[in-house]
C-alpha positions in Angstrom: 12.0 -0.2 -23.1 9.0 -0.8 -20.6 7.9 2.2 -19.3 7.7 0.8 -15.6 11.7 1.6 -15.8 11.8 5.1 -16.9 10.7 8.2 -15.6 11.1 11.0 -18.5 11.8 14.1 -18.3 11.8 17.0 -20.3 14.4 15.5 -23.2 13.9 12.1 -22.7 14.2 9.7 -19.4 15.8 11.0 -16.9 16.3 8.1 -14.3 16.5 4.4 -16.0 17.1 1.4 -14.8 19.7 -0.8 -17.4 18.6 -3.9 -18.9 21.1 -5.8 -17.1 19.5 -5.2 -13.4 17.9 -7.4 -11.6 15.6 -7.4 -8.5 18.0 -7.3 -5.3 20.8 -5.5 -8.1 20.6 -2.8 -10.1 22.0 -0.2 -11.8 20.1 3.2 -12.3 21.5 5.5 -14.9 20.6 9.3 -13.9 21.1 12.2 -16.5 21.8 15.7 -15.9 23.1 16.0 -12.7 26.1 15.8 -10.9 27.7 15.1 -7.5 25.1 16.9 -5.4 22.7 14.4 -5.9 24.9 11.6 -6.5 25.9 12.2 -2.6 22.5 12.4 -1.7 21.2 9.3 -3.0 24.6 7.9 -1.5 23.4 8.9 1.6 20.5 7.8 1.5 20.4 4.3 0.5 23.5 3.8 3.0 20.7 4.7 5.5 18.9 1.6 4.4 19.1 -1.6 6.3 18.7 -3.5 3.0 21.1 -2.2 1.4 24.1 -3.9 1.4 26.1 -1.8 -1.3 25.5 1.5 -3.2 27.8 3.6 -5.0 27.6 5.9 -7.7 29.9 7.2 -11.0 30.2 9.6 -13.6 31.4 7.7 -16.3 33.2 11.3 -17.6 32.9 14.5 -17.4 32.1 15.7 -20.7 29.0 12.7 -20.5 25.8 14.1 -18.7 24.7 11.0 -16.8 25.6 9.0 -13.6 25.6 5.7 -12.5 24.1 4.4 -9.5 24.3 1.1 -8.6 22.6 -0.5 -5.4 23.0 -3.8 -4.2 20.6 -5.2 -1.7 19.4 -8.1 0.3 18.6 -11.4 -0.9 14.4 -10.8 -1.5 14.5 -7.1 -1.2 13.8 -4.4 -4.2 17.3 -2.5 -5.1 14.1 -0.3 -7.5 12.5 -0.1 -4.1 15.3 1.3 -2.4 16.1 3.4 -4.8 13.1 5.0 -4.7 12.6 5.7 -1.0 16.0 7.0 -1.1 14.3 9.7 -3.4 11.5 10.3 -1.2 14.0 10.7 1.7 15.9 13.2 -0.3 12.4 15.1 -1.0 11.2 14.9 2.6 14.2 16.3 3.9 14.3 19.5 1.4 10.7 19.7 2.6 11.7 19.6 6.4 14.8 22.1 5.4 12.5 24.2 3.9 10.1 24.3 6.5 12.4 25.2 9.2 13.7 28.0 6.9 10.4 29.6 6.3 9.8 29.5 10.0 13.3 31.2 11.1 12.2 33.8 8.0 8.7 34.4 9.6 10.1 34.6 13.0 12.3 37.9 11.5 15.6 38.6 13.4 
């Protein structure tokens, strides 16, 4: 598989993109973890204006992977997408953390 589609993690890749995708469809297979971040990703790419379609599955329960497939706009990266969905999810954990660690410093 080319490495450009994976990111791996500590037993094997842990995001993948399948062979079927293509550039303004796609569909990202995520393994070990569940609805929490299958909402966030959600989210996220339904926050993006290129993004005309996103949805995501577990296939069943006893399987440890999720689907997520992203449809975008004719010309635009459903990879792309999917990746500053990611970096949205990170920057807001940052933010929530943040604001936590303030209200803790600022004591009762």
């Amino acid at each position: 598989m080319d490495p450009a589609h994976v990111m791996y993690g500590q037993e094997g890749p842990k995001v993948e993109m399948t062979k079927d995708s293509e550039e303004d469809a796609a569909t990202f297979i995520i393994r070990d973890e569940d609805h929490t971040i299958g909402n966030a990703v959600r989210y996220m790419l339904n926050q993006d204006s290129r993004v005309q379609f996103t949805g995501y599955s577990i296939p069943h329960p006893l399987e440890n992977k999720m689907n997520v497939r992203i449809q975008t706009n004719r010309g635009s990266s459903a990879r792309e997408s999917f990746a500053d969905a990611l970096e949205g999810i990170v920057s807001v954990c940052q933010h929530v953390e943040s604001v936590f660690d303030e209200a803790l410093a600022a004591g009762p």
